[in-house]
C-alpha positions as CSV (number, residue, x, y, z in Angstrom):
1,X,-15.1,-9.5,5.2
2,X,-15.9,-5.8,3.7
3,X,-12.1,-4.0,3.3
4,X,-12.4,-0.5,1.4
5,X,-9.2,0.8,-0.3
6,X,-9.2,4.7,-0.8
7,X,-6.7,4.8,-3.8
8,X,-5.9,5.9,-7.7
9,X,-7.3,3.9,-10.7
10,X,-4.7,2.4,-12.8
11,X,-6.1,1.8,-16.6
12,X,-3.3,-0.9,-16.9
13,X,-5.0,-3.3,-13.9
14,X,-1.2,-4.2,-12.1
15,X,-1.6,-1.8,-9.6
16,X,-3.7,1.0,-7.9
17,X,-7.5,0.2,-7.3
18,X,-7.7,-2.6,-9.5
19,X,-4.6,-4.3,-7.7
20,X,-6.5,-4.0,-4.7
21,X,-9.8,-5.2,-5.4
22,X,-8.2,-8.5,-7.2
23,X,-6.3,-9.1,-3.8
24,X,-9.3,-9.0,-1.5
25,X,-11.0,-11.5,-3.8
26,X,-8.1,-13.4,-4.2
27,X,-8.2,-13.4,-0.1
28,X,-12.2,-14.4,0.5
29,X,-13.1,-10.2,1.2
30,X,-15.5,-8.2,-0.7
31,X,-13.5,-5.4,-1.8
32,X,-15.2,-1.6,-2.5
33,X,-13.1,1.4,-3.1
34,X,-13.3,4.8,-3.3
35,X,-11.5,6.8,-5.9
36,X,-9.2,9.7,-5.6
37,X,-7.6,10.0,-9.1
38,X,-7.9,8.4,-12.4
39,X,-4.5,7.7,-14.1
40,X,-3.8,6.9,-17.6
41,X,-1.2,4.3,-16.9
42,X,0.4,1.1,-18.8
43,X,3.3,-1.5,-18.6
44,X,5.4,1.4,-19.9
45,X,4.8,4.2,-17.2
46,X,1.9,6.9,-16.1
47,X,0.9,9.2,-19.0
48,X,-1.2,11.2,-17.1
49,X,-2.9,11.5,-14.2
50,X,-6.1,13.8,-12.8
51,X,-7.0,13.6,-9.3
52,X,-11.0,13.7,-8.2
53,X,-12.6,16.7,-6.4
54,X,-12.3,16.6,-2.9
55,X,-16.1,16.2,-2.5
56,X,-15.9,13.3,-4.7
57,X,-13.9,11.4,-2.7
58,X,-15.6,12.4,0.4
59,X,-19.1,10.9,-0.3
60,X,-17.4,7.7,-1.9
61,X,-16.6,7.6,1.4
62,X,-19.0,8.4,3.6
63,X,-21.4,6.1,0.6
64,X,-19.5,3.2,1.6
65,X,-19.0,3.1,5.5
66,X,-22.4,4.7,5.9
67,X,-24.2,1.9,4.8
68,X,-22.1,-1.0,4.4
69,X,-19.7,-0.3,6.9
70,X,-15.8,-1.7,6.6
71,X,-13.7,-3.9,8.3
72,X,-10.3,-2.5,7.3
73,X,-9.2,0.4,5.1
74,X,-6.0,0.5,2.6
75,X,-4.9,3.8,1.6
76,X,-2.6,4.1,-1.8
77,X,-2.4,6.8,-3.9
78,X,-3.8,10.2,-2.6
79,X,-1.9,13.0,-4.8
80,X,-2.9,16.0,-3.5
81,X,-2.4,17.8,0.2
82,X,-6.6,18.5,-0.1
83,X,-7.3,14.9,-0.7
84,X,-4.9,13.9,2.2
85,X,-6.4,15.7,4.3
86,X,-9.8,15.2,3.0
87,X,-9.1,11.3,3.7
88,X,-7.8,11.5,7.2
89,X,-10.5,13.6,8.3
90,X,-12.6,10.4,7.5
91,X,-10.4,7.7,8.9
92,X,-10.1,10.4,12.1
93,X,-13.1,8.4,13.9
94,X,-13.0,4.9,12.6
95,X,-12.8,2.0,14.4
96,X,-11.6,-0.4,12.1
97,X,-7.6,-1.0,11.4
98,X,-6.2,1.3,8.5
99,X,-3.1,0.3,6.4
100,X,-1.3,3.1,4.6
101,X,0.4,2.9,2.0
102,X,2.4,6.2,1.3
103,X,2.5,6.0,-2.4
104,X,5.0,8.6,-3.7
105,X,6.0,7.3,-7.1
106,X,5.2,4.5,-9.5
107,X,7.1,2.0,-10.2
108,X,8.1,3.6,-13.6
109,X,9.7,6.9,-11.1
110,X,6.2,8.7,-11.9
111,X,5.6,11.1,-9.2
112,X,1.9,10.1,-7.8
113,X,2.1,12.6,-5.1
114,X,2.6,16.6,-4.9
115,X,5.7,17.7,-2.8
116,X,3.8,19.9,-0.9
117,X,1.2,17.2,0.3
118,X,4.3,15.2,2.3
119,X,3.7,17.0,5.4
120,X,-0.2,16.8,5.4
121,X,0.7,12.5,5.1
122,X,2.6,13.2,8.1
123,X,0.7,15.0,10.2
124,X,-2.7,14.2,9.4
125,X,-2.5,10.4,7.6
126,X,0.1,8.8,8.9
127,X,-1.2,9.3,12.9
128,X,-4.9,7.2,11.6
129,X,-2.6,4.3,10.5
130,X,-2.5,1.0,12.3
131,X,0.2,-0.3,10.1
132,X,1.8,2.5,7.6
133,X,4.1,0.7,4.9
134,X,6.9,2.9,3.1
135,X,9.1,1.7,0.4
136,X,12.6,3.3,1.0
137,X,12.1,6.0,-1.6
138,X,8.9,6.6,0.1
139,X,10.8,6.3,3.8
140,X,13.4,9.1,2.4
141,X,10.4,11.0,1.1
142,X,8.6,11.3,4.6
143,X,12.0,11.3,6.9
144,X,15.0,12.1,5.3
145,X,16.7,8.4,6.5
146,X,18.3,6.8,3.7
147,X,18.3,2.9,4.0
148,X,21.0,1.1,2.4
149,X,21.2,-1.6,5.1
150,X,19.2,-3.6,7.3
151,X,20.6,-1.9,10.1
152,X,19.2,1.7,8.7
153,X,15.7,-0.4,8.1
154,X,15.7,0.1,12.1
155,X,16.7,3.5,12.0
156,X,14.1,4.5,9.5
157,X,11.2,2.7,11.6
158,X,11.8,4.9,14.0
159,X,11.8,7.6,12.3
160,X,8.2,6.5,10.8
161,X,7.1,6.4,14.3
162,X,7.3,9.2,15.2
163,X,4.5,10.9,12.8
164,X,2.2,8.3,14.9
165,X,1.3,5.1,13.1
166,X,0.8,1.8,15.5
167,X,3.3,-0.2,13.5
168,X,6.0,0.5,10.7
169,X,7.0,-2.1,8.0
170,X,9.9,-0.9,6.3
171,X,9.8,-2.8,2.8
172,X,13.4,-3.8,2.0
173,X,13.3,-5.1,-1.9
174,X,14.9,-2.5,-3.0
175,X,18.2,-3.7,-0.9
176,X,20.6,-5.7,-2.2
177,X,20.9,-9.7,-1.0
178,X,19.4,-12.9,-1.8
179,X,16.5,-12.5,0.5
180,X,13.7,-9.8,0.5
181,X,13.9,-8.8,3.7
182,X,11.0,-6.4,5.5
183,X,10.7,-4.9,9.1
184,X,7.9,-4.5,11.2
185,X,7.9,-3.1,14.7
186,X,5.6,-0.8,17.0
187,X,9.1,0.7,18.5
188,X,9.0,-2.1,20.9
189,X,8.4,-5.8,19.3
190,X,10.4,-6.3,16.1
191,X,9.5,-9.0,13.4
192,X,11.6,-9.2,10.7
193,X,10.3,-10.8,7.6
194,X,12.5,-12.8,5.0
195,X,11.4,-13.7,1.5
196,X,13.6,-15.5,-1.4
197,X,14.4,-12.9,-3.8
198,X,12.6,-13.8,-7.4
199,X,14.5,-12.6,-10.0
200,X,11.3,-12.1,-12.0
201,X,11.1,-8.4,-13.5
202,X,7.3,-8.2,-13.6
203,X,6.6,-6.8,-10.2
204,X,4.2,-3.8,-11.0
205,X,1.7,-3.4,-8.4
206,X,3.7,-5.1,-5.6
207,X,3.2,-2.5,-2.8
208,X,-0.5,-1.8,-3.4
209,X,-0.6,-6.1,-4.0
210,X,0.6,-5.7,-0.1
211,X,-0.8,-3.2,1.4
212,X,-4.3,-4.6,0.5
213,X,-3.4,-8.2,1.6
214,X,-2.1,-6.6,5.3
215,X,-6.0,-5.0,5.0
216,X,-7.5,-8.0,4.2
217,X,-6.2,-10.4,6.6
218,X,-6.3,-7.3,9.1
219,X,-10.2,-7.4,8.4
220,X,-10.5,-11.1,9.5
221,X,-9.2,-11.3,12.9
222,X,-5.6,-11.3,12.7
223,X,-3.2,-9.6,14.9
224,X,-0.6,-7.2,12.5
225,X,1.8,-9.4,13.1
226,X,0.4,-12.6,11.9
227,X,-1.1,-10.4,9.3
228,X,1.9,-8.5,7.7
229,X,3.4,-12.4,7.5
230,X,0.5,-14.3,5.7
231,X,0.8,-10.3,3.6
232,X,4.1,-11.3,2.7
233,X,3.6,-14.8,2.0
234,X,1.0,-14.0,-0.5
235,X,2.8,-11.1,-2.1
236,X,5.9,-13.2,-2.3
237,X,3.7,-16.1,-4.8
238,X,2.1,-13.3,-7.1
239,X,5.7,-12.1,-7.5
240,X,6.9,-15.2,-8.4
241,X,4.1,-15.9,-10.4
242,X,4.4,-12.4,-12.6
243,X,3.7,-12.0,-16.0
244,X,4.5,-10.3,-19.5
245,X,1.9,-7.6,-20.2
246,X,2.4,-5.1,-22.7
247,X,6.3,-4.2,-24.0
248,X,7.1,-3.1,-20.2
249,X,7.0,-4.4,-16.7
250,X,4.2,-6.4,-15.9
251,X,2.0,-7.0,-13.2
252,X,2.6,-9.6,-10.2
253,X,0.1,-12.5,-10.2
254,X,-3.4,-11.9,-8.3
255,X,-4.9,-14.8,-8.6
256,X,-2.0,-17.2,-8.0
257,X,-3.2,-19.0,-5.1
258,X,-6.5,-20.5,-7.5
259,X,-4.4,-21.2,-10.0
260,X,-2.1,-23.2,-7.9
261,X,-4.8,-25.5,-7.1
């Protein structure tokens, strides 16, 4: 499996490119990336961040898919309304499925994303996506619908809809409850996906940790469905398996499935 995530580096390794590149190994995929900004970034929070030139992240691309070719795309951090842009324009024509992941903010409250690039994700990434998956800060960003139940989790689906992705998963640990709870639906099926809640504090790097696992099963043969649930199942293990690192949060466990062993 060749799965290509089109993110931000994060010097810390919980999250970002490097989170993504440990879950397709993790998963059996060989994982290439292309890089859109370079962030100085710990357990603590993001001290600074500097996006690439537009050109830069173009020929990663067109590098990449040119001659390897890819099976599945993730999409994280994209900061700029040029570098949106400049990234749908290649996923425009691609055959395979694209997960987007609409990073807006770390998980520190670090804004990873100007204000005035929302609508380009709207109009121009958002339509490429076969599965697009918002946190609800994220879902508040891009449509205004505050989730504070399960019931809004519907509500803001469709509201994700509606800017053109396949399917929606609206990530619910945020919510309160025992259970994690997630929904994904296309506006007509609707799956919803329960996790036990881990009260473990290290979660840095969970939605990326995600998003690339939807990607990678995405790239072998599953349906989104069956896909977003193994997703889950794996994300769920490397929460519960997250570490100390540093004097902050730390990261969520990539390689927990070979340890287990």
């Amino acid at each position: 499996m060749r799965v290509l995530t089109v993110a931000g580096s994060d010097s810390g390794g919980g999250a970002g490119i490097q989170a993504d590149l440990k879950t397709m190994l993790a998963l059996g995929a060989h994982g290439m990336s292309v890089i859109t900004a370079v962030t100085a970034q710990n357990s603590l929070g993001v001290q600074g961040a500097w996006e690439l030139p537009a050109e830069a992240v173009r020929a990663q691309f067109r590098s990449v898919a040119d001659d390897i070719g890819v099976q599945a795309v993730k999409t994280g951090m994209l900061a700029t309304a040029e570098l949106v842009e400049t990234v749908a324009a290649q996923l425009a024509d691609l055959s395979a499925p694209v997960v987007v992941d609409p990073v807006g903010v770390s998980k520190h409250g670090d804004p990873l994303l100007a204000t005035e690039a929302l609508d380009a994700v709207r109009t121009k990434l958002l339509p490429t996506a076969t599965v697009a998956t918002p946190n609800l800060d994220e879902v508040a960003q891009l449509t205004g619908v505050r989730v504070e139940s399960e019931d809004d989790q519907r509500r803001a689906a469709g509201a994700v809809l509606t800017h053109g992705p396949r399917w929606a998963l609206i990530k619910g640990g945020h919510l309160p409850g025992g259970d994690a709870v997630d929904l994904l639906t296309d506006g007509t099926e609707e799956h919803w996906l329960r996790a036990p809640r881990h009260r473990n504090r290290h979660t840095h790097g969970t939605g990326c940790t995600l998003a690339a696992a939807i990607a990678t099963y995405l790239a072998g043969g599953y349906e989104v469905p069956a896909a977003v649930t193994a997703a889950k199942e794996y994300v769920t293990g490397a929460i519960a398996a997250g570490f100390p690192l540093g004097a902050g949060i730390g990261p969520v466990d990539h390689g927990w499935l070979s340890e287990r062993t």
